[in-house]
N, C-alpha and C positions, 0 to 999 in steps of 0.2 A: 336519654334520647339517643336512638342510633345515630349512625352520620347520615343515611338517608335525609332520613326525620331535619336534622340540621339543616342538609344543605336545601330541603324542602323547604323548611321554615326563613329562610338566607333569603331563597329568589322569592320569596311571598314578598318579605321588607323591602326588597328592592322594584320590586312591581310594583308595591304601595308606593314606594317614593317615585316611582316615574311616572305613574297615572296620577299624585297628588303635583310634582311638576306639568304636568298638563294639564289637570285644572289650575291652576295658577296662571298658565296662560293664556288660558279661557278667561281666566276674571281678566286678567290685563285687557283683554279686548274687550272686553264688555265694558270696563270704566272707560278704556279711549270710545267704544262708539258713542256709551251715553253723554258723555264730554263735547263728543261733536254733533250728537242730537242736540244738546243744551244749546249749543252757538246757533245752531240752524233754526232752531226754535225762536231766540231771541229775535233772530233776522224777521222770522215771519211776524211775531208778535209787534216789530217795530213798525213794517211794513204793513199790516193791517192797521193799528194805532192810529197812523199817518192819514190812511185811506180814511178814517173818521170812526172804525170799527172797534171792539172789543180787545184788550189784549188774550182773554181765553174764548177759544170756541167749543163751548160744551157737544155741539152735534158731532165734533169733528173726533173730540176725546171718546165720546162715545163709542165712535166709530175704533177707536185704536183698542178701545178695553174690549170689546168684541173680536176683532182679530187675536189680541191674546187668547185671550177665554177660546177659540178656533184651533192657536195652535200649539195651546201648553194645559189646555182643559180647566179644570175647574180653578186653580191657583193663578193664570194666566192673568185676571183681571187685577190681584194685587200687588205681583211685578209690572202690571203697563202701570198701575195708579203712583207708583212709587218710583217709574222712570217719567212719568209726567208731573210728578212734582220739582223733583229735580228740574227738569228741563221749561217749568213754568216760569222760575226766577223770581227777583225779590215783588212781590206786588205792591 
């Protein structure tokens, strides 16, 4: 391997490691927001209960797998299903 070649192949592993530290802190956000989805969920789920209602509302879920599916295409529907589990809580 020339030293070109080298120092070509150096700053690849160091771009991998900085673009794979930013996703890292991509997930980090993603577990804090779906964390304070899950609390704000609860809230609503407690606060409808109360009102005499459902703790899930299938129209409303619908509605959220359809925005996915909107804005991450066809796989969209099985990340909102998998962040509305999480955030549905213990039944």
């Amino acid at each position: 391997m020339s030293p070109t070649q080298a120092q070509a192949a150096a700053g690849q592993t160091q771009s991998v490691a900085v673009l794979r530290a930013q996703i890292d802190a991509v997930d980090e956000a993603i577990v804090r927001l779906v964390a304070e989805r899950a609390k704000l969920s609860a809230r609503v789920q407690t606060a409808r209960m109360n009102g005499g209602g459902t703790r899930v509302e299938l129209g409303r879920e619908r509605v959220i797998l359809d925005t996915y599916r909107s804005a991450l295409g066809p796989h969209g529907p099985a990340l909102a299903d998998s962040v509305l589990q999480v955030c549905r809580g213990a039944r």
